[in-house]
C-alpha positions in Angstrom: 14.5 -117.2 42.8 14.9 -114.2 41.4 17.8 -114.9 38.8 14.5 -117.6 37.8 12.4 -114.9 37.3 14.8 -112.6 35.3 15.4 -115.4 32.9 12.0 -116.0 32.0 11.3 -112.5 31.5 14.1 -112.1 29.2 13.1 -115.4 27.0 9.6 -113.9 26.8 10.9 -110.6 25.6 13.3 -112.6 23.4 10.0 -114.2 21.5 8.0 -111.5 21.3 11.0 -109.6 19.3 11.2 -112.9 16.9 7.6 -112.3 16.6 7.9 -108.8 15.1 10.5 -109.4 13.6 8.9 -112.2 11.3 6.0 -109.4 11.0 8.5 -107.2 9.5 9.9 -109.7 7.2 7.0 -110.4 5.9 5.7 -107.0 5.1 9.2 -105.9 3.4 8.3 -108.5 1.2 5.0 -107.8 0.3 5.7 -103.6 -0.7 9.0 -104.9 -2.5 5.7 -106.9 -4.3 4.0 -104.1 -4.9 6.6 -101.2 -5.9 8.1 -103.8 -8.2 4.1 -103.6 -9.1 3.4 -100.0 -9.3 6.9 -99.8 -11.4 5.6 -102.1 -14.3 2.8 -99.9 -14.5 4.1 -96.3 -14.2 6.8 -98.0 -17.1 3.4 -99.0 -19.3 1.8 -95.6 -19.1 5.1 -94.1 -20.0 5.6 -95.9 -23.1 1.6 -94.9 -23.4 2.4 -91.5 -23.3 5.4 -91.3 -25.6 3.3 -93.1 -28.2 0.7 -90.6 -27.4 2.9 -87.5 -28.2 4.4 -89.3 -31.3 0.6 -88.7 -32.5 -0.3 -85.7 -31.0 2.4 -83.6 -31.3 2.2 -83.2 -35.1 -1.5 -82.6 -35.2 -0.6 -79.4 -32.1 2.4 -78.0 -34.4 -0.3 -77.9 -37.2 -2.7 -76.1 -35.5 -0.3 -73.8 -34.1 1.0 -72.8 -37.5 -2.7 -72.3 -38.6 -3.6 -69.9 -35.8 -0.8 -68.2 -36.5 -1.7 -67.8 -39.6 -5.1 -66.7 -38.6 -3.7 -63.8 -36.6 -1.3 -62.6 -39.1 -4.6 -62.5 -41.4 -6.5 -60.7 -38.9 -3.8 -57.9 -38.2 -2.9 -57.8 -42.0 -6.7 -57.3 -42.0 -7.0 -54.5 -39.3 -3.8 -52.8 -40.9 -5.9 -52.7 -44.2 -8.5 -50.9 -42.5 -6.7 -48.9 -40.9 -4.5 -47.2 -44.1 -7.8 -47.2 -45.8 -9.1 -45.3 -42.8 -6.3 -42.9 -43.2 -6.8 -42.0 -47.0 -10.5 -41.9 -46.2 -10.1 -39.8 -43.1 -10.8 -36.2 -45.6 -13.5 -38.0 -47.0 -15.1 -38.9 -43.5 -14.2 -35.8 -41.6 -14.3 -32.9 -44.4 -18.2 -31.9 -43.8 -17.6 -31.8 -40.1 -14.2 -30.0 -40.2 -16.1 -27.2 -42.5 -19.2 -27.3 -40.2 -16.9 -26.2 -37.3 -17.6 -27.5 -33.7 -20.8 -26.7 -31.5 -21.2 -25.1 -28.1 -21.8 -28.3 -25.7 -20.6 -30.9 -28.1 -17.0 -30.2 -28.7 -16.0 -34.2 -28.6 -17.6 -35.2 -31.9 -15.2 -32.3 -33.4 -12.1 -32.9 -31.6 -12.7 -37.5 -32.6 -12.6 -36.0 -36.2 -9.3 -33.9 -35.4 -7.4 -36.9 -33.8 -8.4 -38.8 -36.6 -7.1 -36.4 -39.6 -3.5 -36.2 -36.8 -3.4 -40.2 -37.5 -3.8 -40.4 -40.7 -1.3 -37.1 -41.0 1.5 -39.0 -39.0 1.1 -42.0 -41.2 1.8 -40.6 -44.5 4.2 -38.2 -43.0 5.9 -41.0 -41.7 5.6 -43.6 -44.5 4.2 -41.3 -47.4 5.6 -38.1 -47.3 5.6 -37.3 -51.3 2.0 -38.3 -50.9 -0.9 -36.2 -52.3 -2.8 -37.6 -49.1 -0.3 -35.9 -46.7 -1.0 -32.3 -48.3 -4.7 -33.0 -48.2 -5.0 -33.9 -44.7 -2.5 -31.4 -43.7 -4.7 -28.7 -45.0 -7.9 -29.8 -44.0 -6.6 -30.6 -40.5 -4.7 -27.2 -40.2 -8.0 -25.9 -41.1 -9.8 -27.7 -38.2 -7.0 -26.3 -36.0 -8.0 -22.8 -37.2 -11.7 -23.6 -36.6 -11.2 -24.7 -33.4 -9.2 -21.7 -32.2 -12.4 -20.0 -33.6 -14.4 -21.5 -32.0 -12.0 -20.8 -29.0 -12.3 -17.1 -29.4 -16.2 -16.8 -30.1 -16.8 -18.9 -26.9 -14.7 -16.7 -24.8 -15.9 -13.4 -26.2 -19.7 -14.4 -26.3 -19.1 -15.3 -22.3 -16.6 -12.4 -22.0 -18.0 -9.4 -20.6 -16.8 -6.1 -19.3 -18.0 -5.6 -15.5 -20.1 -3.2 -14.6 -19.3 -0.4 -12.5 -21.5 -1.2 -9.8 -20.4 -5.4 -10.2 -16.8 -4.3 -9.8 -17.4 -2.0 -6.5 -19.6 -4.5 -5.3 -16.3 -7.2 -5.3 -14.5 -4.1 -3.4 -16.6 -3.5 -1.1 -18.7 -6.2 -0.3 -15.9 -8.8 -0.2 -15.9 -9.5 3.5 -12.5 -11.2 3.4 -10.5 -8.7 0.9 -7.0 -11.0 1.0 -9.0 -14.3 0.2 -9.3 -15.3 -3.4 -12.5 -16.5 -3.4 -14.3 -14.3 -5.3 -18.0 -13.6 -5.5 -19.8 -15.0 -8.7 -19.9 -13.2 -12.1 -22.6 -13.8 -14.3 -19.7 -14.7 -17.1 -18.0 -18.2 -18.1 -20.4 -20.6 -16.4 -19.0 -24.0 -15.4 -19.9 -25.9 -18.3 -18.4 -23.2 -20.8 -15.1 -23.5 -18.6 -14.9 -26.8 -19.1 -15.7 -27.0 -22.8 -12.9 -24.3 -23.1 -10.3 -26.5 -20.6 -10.9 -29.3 -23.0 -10.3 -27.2 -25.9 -7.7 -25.7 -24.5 -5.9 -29.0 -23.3 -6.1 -30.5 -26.4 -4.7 -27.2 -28.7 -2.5 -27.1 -26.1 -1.3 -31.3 -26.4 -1.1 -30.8 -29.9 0.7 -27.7 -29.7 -0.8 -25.3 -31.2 -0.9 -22.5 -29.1 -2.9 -20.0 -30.6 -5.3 -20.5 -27.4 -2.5 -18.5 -25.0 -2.8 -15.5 -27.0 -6.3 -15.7 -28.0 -7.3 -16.1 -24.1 -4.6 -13.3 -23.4 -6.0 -10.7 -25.5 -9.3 -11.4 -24.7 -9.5 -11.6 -21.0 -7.2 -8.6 -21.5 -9.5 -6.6 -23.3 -12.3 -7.4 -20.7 -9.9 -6.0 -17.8 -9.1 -2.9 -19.6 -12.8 -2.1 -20.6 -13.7 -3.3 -16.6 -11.5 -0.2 -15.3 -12.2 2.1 -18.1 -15.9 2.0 -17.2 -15.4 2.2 -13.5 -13.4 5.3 -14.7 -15.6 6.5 -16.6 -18.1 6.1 -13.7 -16.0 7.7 -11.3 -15.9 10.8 -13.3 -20.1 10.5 -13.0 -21.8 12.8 -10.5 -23.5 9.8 -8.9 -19.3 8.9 -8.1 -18.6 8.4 -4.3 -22.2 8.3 -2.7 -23.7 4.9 -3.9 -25.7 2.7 -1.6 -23.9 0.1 0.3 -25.1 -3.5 -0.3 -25.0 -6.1 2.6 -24.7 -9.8 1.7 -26.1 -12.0 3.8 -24.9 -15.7 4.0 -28.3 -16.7 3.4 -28.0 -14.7 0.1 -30.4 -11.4 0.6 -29.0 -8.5 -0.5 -29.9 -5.3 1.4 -29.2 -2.2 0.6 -28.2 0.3 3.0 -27.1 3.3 4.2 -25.2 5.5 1.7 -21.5 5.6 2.6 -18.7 8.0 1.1 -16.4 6.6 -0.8 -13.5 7.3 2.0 -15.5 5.8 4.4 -16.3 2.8 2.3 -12.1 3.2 1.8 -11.3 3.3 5.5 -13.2 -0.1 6.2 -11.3 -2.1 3.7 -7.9 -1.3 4.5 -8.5 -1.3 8.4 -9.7 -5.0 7.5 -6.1 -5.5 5.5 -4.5 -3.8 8.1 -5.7 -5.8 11.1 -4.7 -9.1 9.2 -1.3 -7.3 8.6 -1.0 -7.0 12.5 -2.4 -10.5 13.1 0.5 -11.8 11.2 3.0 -10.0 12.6 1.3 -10.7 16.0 2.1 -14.0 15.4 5.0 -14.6 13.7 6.9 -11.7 15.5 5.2 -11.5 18.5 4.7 -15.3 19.8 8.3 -15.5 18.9 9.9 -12.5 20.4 7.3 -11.6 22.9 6.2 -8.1 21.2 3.6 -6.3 22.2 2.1 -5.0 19.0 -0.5 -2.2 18.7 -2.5 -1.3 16.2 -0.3 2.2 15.6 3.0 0.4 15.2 4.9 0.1 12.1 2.1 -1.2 10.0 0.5 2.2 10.5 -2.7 3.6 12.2 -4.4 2.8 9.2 -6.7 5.5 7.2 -7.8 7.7 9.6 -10.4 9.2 6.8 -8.6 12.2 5.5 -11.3 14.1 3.5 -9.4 17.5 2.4 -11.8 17.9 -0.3 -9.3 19.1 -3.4 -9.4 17.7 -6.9 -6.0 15.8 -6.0 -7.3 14.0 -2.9 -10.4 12.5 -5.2 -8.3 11.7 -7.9 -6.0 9.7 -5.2 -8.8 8.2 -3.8 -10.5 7.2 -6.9 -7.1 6.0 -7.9 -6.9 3.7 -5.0 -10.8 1.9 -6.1 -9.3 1.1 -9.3 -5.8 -0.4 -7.8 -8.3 -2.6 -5.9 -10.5 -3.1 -8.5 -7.3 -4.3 -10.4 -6.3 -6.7 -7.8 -9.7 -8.4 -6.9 -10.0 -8.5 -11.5 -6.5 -10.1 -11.4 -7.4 -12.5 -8.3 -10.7 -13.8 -10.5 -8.6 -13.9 -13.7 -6.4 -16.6 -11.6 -9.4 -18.4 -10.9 -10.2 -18.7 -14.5 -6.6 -19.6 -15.6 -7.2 -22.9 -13.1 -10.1 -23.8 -14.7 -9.3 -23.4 -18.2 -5.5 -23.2 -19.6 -3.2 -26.1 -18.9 -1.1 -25.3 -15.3 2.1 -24.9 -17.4 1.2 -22.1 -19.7 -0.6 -20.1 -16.3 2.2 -17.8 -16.1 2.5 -17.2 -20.0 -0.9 -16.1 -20.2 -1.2 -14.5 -17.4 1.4 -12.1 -18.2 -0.2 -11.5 -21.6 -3.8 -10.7 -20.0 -2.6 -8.3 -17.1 0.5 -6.4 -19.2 -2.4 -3.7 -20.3 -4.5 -3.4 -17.4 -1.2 -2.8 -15.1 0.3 -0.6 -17.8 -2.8 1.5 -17.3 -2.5 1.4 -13.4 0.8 3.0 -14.0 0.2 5.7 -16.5 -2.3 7.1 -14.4 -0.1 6.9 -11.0 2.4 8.7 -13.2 -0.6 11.5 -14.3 -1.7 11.7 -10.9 1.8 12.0 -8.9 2.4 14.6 -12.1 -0.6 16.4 -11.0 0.3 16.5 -7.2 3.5 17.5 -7.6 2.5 20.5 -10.0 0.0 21.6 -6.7 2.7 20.7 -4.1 4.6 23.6 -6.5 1.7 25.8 -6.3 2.3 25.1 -2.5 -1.3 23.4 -2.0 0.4 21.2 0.9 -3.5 19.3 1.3 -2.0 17.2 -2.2 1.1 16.3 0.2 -0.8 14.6 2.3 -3.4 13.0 0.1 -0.1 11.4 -1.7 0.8 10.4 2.2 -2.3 8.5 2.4 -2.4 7.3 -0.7 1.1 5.5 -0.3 -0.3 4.0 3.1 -2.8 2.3 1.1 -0.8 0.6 -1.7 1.7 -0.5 0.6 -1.1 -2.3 2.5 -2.4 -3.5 -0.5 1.0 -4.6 -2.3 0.8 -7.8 -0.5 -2.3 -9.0 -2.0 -1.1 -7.9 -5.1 2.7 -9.5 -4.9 0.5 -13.3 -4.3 -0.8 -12.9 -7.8 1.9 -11.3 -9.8 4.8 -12.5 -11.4 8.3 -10.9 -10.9 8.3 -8.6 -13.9 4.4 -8.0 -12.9 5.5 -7.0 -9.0 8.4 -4.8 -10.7 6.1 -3.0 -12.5 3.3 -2.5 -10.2 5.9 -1.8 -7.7 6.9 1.4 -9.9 3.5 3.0 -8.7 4.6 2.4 -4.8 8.3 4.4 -5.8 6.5 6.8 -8.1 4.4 7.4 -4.8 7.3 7.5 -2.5 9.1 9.6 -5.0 6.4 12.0 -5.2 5.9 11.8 -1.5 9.9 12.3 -0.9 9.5 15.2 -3.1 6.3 17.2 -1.1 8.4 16.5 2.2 11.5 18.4 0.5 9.6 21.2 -1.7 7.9 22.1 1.9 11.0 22.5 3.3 12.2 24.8 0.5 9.1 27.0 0.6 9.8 27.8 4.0 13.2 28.8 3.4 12.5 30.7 0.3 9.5 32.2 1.8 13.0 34.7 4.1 13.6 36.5 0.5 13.5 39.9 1.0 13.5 43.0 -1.5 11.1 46.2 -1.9 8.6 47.4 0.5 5.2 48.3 -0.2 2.2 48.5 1.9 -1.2 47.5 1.5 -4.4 47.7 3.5 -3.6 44.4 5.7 -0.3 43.5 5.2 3.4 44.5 4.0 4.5 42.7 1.1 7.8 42.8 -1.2 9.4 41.2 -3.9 11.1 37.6 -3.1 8.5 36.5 -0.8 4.7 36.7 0.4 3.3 39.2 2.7 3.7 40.0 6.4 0.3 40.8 8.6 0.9 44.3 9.1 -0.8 44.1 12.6 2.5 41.5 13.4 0.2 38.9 14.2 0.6 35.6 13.7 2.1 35.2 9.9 0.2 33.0 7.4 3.4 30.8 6.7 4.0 30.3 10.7 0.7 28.8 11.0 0.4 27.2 7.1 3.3 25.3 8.6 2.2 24.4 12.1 -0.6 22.8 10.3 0.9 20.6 8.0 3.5 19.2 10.6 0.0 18.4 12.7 -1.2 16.9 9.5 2.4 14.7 9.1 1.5 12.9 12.7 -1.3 10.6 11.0 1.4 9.7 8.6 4.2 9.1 11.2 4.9 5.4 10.0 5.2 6.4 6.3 7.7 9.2 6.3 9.2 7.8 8.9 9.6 5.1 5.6 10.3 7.4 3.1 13.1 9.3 5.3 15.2 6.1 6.6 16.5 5.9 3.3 17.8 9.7 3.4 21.7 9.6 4.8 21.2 12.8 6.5 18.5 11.6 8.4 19.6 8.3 9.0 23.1 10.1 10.3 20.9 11.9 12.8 19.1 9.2 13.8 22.5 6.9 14.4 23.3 9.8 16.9 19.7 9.8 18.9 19.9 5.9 19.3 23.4 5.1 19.9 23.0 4.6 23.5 19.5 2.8 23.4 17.7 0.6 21.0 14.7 1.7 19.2 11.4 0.0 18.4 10.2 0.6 14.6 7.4 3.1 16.0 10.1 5.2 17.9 12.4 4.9 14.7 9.3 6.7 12.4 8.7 9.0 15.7 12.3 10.0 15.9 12.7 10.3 11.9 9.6 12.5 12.1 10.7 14.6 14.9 14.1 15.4 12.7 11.8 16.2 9.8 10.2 18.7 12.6 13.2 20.1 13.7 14.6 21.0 10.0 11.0 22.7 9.2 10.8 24.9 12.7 14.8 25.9 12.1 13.7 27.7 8.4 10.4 28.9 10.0 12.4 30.2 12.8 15.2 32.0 10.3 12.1 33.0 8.2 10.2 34.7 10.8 13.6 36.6 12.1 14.0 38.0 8.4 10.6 38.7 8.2 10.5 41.1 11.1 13.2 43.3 9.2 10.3 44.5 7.0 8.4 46.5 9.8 9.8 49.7 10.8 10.4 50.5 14.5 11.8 47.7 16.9 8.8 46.9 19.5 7.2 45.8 16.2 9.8 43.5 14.5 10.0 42.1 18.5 5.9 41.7 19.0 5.7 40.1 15.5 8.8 37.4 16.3 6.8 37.0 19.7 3.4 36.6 18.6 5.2 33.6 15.9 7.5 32.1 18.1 4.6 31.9 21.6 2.3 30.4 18.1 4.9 27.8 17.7 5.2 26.6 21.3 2.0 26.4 21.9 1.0 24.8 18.7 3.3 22.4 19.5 2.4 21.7 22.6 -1.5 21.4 22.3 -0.5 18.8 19.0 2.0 16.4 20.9 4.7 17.3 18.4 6.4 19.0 21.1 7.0 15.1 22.1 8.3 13.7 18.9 10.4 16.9 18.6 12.0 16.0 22.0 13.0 12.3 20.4 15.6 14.3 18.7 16.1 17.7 20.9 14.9 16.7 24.2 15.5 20.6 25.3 13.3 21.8 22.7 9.9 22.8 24.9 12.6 24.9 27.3 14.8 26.0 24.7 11.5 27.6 22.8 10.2 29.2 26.2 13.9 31.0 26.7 13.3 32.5 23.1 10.0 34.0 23.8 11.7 35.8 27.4 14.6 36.7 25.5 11.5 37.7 22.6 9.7 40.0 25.8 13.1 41.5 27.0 14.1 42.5 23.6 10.3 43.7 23.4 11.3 45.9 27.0 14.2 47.3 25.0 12.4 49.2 22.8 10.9 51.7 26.0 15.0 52.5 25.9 14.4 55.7 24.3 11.1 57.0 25.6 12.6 56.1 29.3 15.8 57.9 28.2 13.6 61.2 28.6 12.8 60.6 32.3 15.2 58.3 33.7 17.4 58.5 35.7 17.4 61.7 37.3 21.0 62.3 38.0 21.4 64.4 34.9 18.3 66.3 35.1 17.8 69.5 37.2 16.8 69.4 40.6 14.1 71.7 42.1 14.1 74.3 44.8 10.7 74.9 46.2 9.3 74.4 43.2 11.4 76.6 41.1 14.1 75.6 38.7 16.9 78.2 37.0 15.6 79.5 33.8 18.0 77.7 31.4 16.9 74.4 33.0 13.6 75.1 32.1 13.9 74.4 28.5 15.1 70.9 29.5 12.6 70.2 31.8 9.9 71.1 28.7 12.2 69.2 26.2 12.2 66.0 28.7 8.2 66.1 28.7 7.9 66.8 24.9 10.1 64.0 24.0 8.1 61.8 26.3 4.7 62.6 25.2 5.5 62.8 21.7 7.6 59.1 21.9 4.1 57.6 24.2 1.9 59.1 21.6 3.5 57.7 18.8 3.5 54.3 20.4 0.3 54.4 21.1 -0.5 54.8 17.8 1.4 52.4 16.2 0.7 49.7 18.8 -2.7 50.0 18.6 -3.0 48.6 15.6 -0.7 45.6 16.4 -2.5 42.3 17.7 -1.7 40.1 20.0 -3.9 37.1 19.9 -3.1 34.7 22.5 -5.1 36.7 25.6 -2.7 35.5 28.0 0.6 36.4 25.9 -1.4 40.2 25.2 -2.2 40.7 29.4 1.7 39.5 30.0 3.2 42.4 27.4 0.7 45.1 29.1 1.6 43.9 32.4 4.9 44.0 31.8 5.1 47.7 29.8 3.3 48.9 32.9 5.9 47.9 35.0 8.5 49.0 33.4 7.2 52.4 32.4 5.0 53.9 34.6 7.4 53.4 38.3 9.6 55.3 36.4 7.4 57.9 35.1 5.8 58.5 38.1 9.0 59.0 39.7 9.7 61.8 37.0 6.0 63.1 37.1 6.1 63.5 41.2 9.5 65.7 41.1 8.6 68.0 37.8 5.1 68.3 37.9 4.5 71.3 39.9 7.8 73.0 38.8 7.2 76.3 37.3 8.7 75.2 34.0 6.8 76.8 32.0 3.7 79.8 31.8 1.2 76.9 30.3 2.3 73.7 31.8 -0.5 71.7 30.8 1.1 72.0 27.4 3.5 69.7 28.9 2.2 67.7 31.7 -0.4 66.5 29.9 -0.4 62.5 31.3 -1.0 62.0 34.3 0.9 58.3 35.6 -2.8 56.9 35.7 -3.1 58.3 32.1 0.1 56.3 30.7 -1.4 53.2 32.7 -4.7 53.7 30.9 -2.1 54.4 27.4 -0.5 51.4 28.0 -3.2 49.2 28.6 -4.9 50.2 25.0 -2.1 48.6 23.6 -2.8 46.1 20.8 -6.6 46.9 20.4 -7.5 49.3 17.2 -10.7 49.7 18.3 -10.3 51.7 21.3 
């Protein structure tokens, strides 16, 4: 049953493929039918087209040929116009070239240029024998010049010298004195920039370039006359005490209190200085973990030294026109961005600033000539005004090194060496007026004081010499400018030796490296005071004097010392200095004690001397009983006299001496005065005995006060 089954299945499956198949047949024939169809037609409309080309194709080539020839017409045409253009271009442009351009409408001029440089470079390059070449050569050489003209006037009508009070107002007001933002100037407006940009851009493409030193000179000329007349107003009464405008953001300006010009001073450079320290706060500090303080190396900055002397004014007005200078110079950049092409920037700006910084110059040079003819005269106030001064420009040298050029930085930096050289020099001069002040030669006396050839006068009441405290005052001074000298004298070897010695078993920061090169300084000036005031002392006659005159110096020094923290920068370099300065003054009072040797001879000790019985004494021992009491009155007497008139002025120094002299004197002399006063000596011996020991106490104790 089920092989029946299968077979039918099979036959049915059998059919039904016969079907298909004959379905299959029968469509392969039909699209044989119809490619054999399609190909019959495809072969008509090819043999179409090929006839359609034959016909076409000629008729295309034709009109090709003709639009060729139409465009070689037309450019044959434009080329015409264009060569006729060029030998009419005098013609068209020669009223406009001799007209010159016009403020506002400087594009009209330049077309008429660019069109006598085409016509130029056409006969040049296909005419050059051409009477056409040497016309519009001339005329457009001509335009050239008109335009630089027209350059100049434009700058120089827009082109005016500040004002003295414009230029301090850019010092002083300038909130941020390191940015370059500068306030406006009523000068060169925006549309006059860009006329002369455009001008310049174009002379510039075309080089000719007049423009660089027609800008140069110009802008030159309006720096020079800038500082002359701030100069010229410095040297005004009015100079130093001009009210202070504010600036609000809101653009009222107030005007304030009056300020002094050092005040005014102080302000800026404090703000230059604490952006100084903020750098170095960060860079250094972040980095290395530093703690930096405003007195470090960058300097406690301007601490308002006002000595008052011509020099000091003249430094300080010098220092308003180095920052007049700069903030000139920083808005002369400005100008240079807006106007000349970026790669002739440094060309003219070196033209423009030469004069301006060659004036800076010459008058550091007169001033530092100045100072250094007073530091001769010994005025040490024009020391220090140089001291401050060279604080300053340093701070300000890095504003000025952003805008300058190389050669521009060399020469400005010749005002910072003149400075230091100057500055170098004051520091070495003082040192030599110390030491020469030790010559010695003639004595003569005057009312107040003893004075003699080689050197200045002593006090003649040994009290403190002028040149011991002349001295102490400008090391006090020095402190304030720890941080510069300390500058100026790394680059001494001598000094540098020494301080290789004080740090070779510790590291030093930069402040303790100015401390420590200061301290040395110190050290060098208190040895020649100290050899000074010894040879000084061998002008006054008798010994207690020569002592009580080193004394009074020497206590002078110490405590001076002391009371102005030198004392501690001194120790930096001779930590033993405070002790070895109080063992001078001891040895000072013992040497002082020495000079009773004599007087003290007379009554002490009592060995020698007869000795007394009830009452009496041999006649030949009389005489040296009256000569022992002479002597001794006579030597007290004369001390008295002459120490009366000596001063002591430190109270507590004066009460030590008289303490002391009474002490050493009058146990002695009442010793002598117990055992020989009541001796029958003599027939009148109140001639003799005529101090009692409460008497020499009362002497004593007179001691250094004329008045008594």
């Amino acid at each position: 049953m089920s092989n029946l089954e299968n077979t039918l299945q099979i036959e049915i499956k059998l059919e039904k493929e016969k079907t298909n198949q004959a379905l299959l047949k029968d469509h392969v024939e039909k699209y044989s039918e119809l490619t054999q169809s399609m190909s019959k037609i495809l072969n008509s409309f090819e043999q179409r087209l090929g006839k359609l080309e034959q016909t076409i194709l000629p008729v295309y080539n034709i009109t090709k040929n003709l639009q060729k020839q139409q465009q070689n017409l037309d450019s044959t045409l434009q080329c015409m116009e264009e060569v006729l253009s060029h030998y009419d271009a005098s013609q068209d442009v020669c009223n406009l070239i001799h007209q010159g351009p016009s403020e506002g409408n400087i594009s009209t001029f330049l077309d008429g240029l660019n069109k006598l440089k085409k016509a130029k470079d056409y006969f040049l390059n296909n005419n050059p024998q051409s009477v056409e070449l040497e016309n519009v050569t001339s005329l457009f050489n001509n335009g050239c010049e008109t335009l630089n003209n027209h350059f100049k006037s434009l700058l120089k009508k827009h082109s005016t010298p500040l004002k003295p009070v414009d230029l301090l107002d850019m010092i002083y007001i300038e909130e941020d004195s390191s940015n370059e933002d500068c306030p406006s100037i009523k000068q060169l407006p925006p549309n006059t920039r860009e006329e002369l940009n455009v001008i310049a851009q174009w002379l510039d493409n075309n080089l000719r370039r007049e423009y660089v030193q027609i800008f140069g000179d110009e802008r030159s000329d309006v720096i020079v006359r800038s500082l002359q007349n701030l100069k010229d107003h410095q040297k005004s009464g009015s100079w130093g005490n001009e009210p202070l405008k504010v600036r609000h953001s809101y653009g009222r300006v107030d005007v304030g209190i009056k300020k002094t010009t050092s005040a005014r001073l102080q302000q800026i450079f404090e703000r230059k200085a604490n952006k100084m320290l903020m750098k170095a706060s960060q860079t250094l500090g972040q980095s290395a973990g530093l703690a930096m303080r405003k007195n470090s190396s960058f300097g406690d900055i301007l601490a308002a030294e006002e000595y008052g002397n011509d020099n000091d004014q003249e430094l300080e007005k010098y220092l308003v026109l180095l920052l007049g200078l700069q903030k000139l110079l920083v808005w002369e950049r400005q100008l240079l961005n807006d106007i000349i092409p970026p790669t002739r920037h440094n060309e003219v700006f070196s033209r423009l600033s030469q004069p301006s910084i060659e004036m800076v110059v010459r008058d550091a040079e007169q001033i530092t000539s100045k100072v250094l003819r007073s530091i001769s005269r010994k005025e040490w106030s024009a020391a220090l005004g140089i001291f401050s001064a060279l604080k300053h420009v340093q701070i300000l040298q890095p504003d000025i090194d952003r805008i300058c050029d190389a050669t521009q930085k060399q020469q400005l930096s010749g005002v910072l060496n003149r400075l230091q050289q100057t500055a170098s020099k004051g520091l070495e001069q003082f040192i030599e007026s110390v030491r020469n002040d030790a010559g010695g030669g003639m004595v003569s006396m005057t009312s107040s004081t003893i004075s003699y050839g080689g050197g200045s006068s002593v006090p003649r009441d040994a009290t403190v010499y002028e040149l011991t405290s002349n001295t102490i005052w400008f090391l006090e001074q020095l402190q304030e400018h720890c941080d510069t000298i300390g500058g100026l004298l790394q680059t001494e070897a001598t000094y540098t030796n020494d301080l290789d010695r004080i740090a070779s078993h510790k590291a030093l920061t930069v402040e303790q490296k100015n401390k420590a090169l200061l301290g040395i300084y110190v050290r060098k000036v208190l040895a020649e005071l100290n050899y000074t005031i010894a040879t000084k002392s061998e002008q006054y006659g008798d010994h207690a004097t020569k002592q009580l005159f080193k004394l009074n110096n020497t206590h002078y020094i110490l405590k001076s010392l002391q009371r102005s923290s030198l004392i501690d920068i001194v120790a930096l370099t001779e930590h033993d200095c405070e002790r070895r300065y109080q063992k001078m003054i001891q040895d000072l009072k013992k040497a002082y004690l020495g000079s009773w040797a004599k007087l003290l001879s007379y009554i002490s000790p009592l060995d020698d001397m007869p000795r007394p019985i009830n009452g009496k004494v041999k006649d030949k021992e009389r005489a040296t009983i009256k000569e022992r009491f002479s002597n001794f009155n006579k030597e007290l007497e004369d001390a008295v006299k002459t120490q009366r008139a000596v001063s002591v002025p430190d109270v507590l120094l004066r009460e030590g001496i008289k303490r002391d002299n009474t002490e050493h004197i009058v146990p002695q002399y009442n010793t002598f005065f117990e055992v020989y006063s009541d001796v029958q000596f003599s027939k009148n011996p109140e001639k003799y005995v005529k101090h009692r020991p409460s008497d020499v106490t009362t002497m004593l104790n007179s001691f250094f006060d004329d008045t008594i």
